[in-house]
C-alpha angles and dihedrals in degrees: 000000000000083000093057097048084050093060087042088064090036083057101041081051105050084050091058084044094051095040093043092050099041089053091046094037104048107012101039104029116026098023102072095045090050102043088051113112088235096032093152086071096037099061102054082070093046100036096122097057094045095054083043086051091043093048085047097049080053081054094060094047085053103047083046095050086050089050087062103041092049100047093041090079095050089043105039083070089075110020105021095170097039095046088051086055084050089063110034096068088045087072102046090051083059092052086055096039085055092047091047088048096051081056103081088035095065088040082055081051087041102049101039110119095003112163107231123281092033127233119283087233087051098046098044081051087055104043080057105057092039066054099051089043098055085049095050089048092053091055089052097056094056089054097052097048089050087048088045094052089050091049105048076041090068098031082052099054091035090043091207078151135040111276106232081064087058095040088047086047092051088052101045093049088051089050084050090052098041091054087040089052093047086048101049082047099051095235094142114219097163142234093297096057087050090064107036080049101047099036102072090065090052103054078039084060102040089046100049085052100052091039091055083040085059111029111015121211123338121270101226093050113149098219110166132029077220112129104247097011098066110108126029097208112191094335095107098069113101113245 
């Protein structure tokens, strides 16, 4: 049981760690040179903090890889084919994570030694991949609210955590896919829907991590369909 409230706090870590690098990585350090209108000769000058952004934004799609691989187990008991869904698109999520970070580090190699203002072959090079890269984002939103959904489900019906996060997280996964839906379609909300779309699952995510940080798994998590071994009452908690 020890063992269990140790990959809670594994777990609560490794969402601080996802949800901190992808902020830094993509928001803070690769956003504002490739947003830029002449972002081919911004990014030579910013080159340092764009591959840093791109190796963080790899860190989150491995924290949240971990995330999946540590709670399977724990989950599998209850819902085996489900869990290995779970995990399954985590995985793909990962895949796509990994193809939308190279981006901005072919557009460093691209735009290296450009004369200014760059030439209209490399510019229209680069205004596809910043393309390719809002695409592939796209696709990866869509697999990790179906992996979230999946995810606050089985929380939900184990309650190893308290169910209003898994209800919180249901409903912020559904806000996510709803914004995402509206994007792939073309139907323009603007900047601010996004947020208020996108912020409630990540305070759900930061939340979840600092409360398994703190308190682990719930004790009164049902964890297997298994006769006898249905329901852990009050043997999660550390001693």
């Amino acid at each position: 049981m020890k063992n269990l409230n140790r990959t809670a706090r594994i777990i609560g870590a490794l969402y601080l760690v996802s949800n901190v690098t992808f902020l830094v990585g993509a928001t803070m350090l690769i956003e504002p040179s490739l947003s830029a209108a002449d972002f081919l000769l911004q990014i030579p000058a910013n080159s340092t903090q764009v591959i840093l952004g791109s190796l963080l934004e790899i860190i989150n799609g491995l924290a949240y890889m971990g995330i999946a691989v540590l709670i399977y187990p724990i989950l599998r008991q209850r819902f085996e084919s489900l869990a290995l869904g779970y995990v399954s698109f985590r995985i793909i999520e990962f895949v796509t994570q990994i193809a939308a970070s190279a981006i901005p580090l072919i557009l460093v190699t691209l735009s290296g030694g450009l004369a200014s203002p760059a030439p209209a072959e490399a510019q229209a090079l680069g205004e596809l991949l910043l393309t390719t890269r809002y695409w592939i984002y796209e696709m990866l939103y869509l697999v990790f609210c179906v992996s979230a959904l999946m995810l606050y489900y089985m929380l939900y019906q184990t309650k190893l955590v308290p169910r209003f996060i898994s209800v919180w997280g249901l409903i912020a996964a559904a806000l996510v896919l709803i914004n995402t839906v509206f994007e792939i379609f073309g139907v323009e909300l603007g900047t601010a829907f996004s947020m208020v779309t996108g912020l409630p699952m990540l305070l759900n995510e930061l939340f979840l991590g600092v409360w398994l940080i703190i308190k682990g798994f719930s004790p009164d998590a049902v964890i297997s369909d298994t006769m006898g071994e249905e329901i852990v009452q009050g043997q999660l908690r550390t001693t």
